[in-house]
C-alpha positions, 0 to 999 in steps of 0.5 A: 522480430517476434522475441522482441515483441514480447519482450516489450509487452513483458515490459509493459506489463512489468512497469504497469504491475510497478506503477499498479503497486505504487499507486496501491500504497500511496493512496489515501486510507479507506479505513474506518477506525473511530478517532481514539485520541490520547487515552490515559493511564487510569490503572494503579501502576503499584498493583 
């Protein structure tokens, strides 16, 4: 009885690490990066 008691509370802690990571890449960006947008080329590609 006790081996599967902690079987089960090995899995809990397996699917909550799981579902911790999925939520970590599926939420939205915090990151702060300026908007650049299209910069063009404005150097002499015959240089």
């Amino acid at each position: 009885m006790n081996t599967l008691r902690e079987s089960m509370n090995r899995l809990g802690s397996v699917i909550a690490s799981v579902v911790e990571n999925i939520g970590r890449i599926f939420k939205p960006n915090d990151d702060h990066y300026p908007a650049t947008g299209v910069v063009p080329f404005t150097d002499d590609p015959n240089a």
